[in-house]
C-alpha positions, 0 to 999 in steps of 0.5 A: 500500500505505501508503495502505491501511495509512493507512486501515485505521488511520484506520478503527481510530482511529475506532472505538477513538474512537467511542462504542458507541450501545447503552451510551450509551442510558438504560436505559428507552429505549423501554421500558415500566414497571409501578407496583404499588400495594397498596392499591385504586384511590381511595383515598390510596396510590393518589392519591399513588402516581399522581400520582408516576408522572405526574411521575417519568416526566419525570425517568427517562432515557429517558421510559418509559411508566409504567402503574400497576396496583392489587394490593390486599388483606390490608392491602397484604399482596398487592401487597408480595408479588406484587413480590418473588415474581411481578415481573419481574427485568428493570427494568420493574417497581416498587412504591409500597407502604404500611404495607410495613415494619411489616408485615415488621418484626412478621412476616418469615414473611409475606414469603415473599421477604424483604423486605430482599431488595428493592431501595429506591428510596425512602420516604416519612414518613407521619402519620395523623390520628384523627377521631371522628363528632360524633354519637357518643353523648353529642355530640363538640363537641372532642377531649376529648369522645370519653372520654366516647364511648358506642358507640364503633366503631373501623374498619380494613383488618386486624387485621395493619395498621399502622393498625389497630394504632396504632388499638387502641393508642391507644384501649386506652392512653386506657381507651375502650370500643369495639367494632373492626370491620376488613376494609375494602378501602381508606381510602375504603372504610372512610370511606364505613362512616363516612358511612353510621354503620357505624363511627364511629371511624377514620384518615387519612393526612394528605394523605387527611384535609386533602384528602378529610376535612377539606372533607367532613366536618370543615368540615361538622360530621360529624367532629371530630379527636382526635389524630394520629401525630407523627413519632418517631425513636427518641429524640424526637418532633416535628410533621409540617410539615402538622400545625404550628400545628394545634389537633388535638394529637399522641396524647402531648399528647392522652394529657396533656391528658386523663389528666394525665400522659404514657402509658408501660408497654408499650402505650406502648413498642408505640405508639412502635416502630409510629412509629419504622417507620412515620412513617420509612417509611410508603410505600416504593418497592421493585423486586424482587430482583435487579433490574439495578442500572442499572434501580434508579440510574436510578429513584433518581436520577429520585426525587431530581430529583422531590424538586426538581420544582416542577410536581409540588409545585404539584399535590400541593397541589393534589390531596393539600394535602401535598407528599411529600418522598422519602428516596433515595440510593445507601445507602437499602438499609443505611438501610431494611433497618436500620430495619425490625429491631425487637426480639423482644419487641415482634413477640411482642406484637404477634403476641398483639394481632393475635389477640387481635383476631381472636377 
């Protein structure tokens, strides 16, 4: 008798002692996720949304499959809200969104889930790059030359889009005539209406112009670079690293250079604000709301590791000539969700600038 009673205690210890196998295991242990991308397959969202997949799925406990899928439209619009309204609950669904954050920042009516209802792994600064066609009428030989510009056609992915708006901005602010033409699908979308003259005016990502523009066009006299977007945070301005040592100067400098004086009035107050959302949070990674919280530590703490991980910085130079550094943490929810607040004077202005495009 006592040694059964010894055994069955023995039996007890060990079970008090063992660990429970289905608690240890990572959460996407055997499992499979999507990546939602909300910008068409080619183009620059896509590039850097891919290439994270490859090399994040090493980092994510469990090793996960990652499938990536293209939602594109309306200026990313419909990948953003597909992810909060259609995507599953359960973990096995992110999203690598561009321009996500200005687009709710002006017009929260156009989430019909909020977007501050997400869930943030993490985001990513962004610049854009301006270029013009060297055979613009009269002849682009450098920058300055596109305030003498005749002809000048603007393209863009909507009127609603961060690009564009920071595109009309800008060109309004510097009083150059032009003619807008928006509705393109994708970045290479709108590059190829360029290389065949439809349009002659446009922007790029950084990542987009060194990689693509830059050897393709630039090098071989098709386009000229004007200005970019440097970082903004509210209080001050300064160069992406990607852009250090450039002759192409940021839009402020530009706007010195050829009027003389530093721009301001509320297009000006506009144009920063744009900044101040998008070269903070230009790409976001978001899963839907009410995700389980192990599904969303698991992809943060993977989004840290990827920040440090040498093979992906060596072939993002490769492929995009930049090498992404993401924003993550266990308070980038308090930090996106407050940064995406913008005041209501500004959204009325940029509601009546959207329309006013569309006429």
């Amino acid at each position: 008798m006592l040694f059964v009673r010894a055994i069955i205690a023995l039996c007890a210890l060990v079970a008090l002692a063992a660990p429970k196998a289905h608690a240890e295991d990572p959460f996407y242990k055997g499992k499979r996720l999507i990546l939602i991308i909300n910008f068409a397959a080619g183009g620059p969202s896509d590039i850097e949304g891919r290439l994270l997949a490859k090399h994040l799925v090493k980092h994510l406990d469990g090793s996960p499959n990652i499938v990536v899928q293209n939602k594109d439209g309306a200026g990313g619009l419909i990948g953003a809200t597909y992810l909060g309204e259609l995507g599953p609950k359960d973990g096995s669904m992110f999203g690598y969104f561009t321009a996500a954050a200005w687009t709710y920042a002006t017009d929260p009516s156009a989430y019909r889930v909020d977007l501050k209802s997400y869930e943030f792994i993490g985001s990513q600064p962004g610049n854009s790059v301006y270029y013009v066609r060297a055979d613009t009428e009269p002849g682009i030989k450098d920058a300055a030359d596109v305030m003498k510009a005749r002809g000048l056609v603007a393209g863009g992915l909507s009127a609603d889009a961060s690009k564009d708006i920071l595109i009309r901005l800008a060109l309004d602010m510097l009083g150059l005539p032009h003619r807008y033409v928006t509705g393109y699908r994708s970045n290479s979308s709108a590059r190829l209406a360029l290389q065949q003259n439809e349009i002659n005016f446009f922007s790029e990502t950084t990542p987009a112009y060194f990689s693509v523009v830059n050897p393709s066009m630039t090098a071989k006299g098709l386009v000229v670079p004007v200005w970019y977007d440097p970082n903004y945070d509210g209080e001050s301005f300064s160069a992406p690293k990607v852009m250090e040592g450039s002759a192409v100067l940021p839009f402020q400098e530009f706007y010195r250079k050829v009027k003389g004086a530093l721009p301001s009035g509320e297009l000006w107050d506009v144009y920063r604000t744009n900044l101040a959302v998008d070269s903070a949070m230009l790409r976001l990674i978001a899963m839907p709301p009410g995700s389980p919280p192990a599904a969303v530590d698991a992809l943060r703490a993977a989004l840290a590791r990827l920040n440090n991980d040498k093979d992906y910085a060596e072939e993002a130079m490769k492929i995009i000539q930049f090498v992404p550094q993401y924003e993550t943490g266990p308070d980038i929810n308090a930090r996106i969700r407050k940064r995406i607040e913008v005041k209501p004077e500004v959204r009325r202005f940029v509601a009546d600038y959207i329309r006013s495009a569309r006429k």
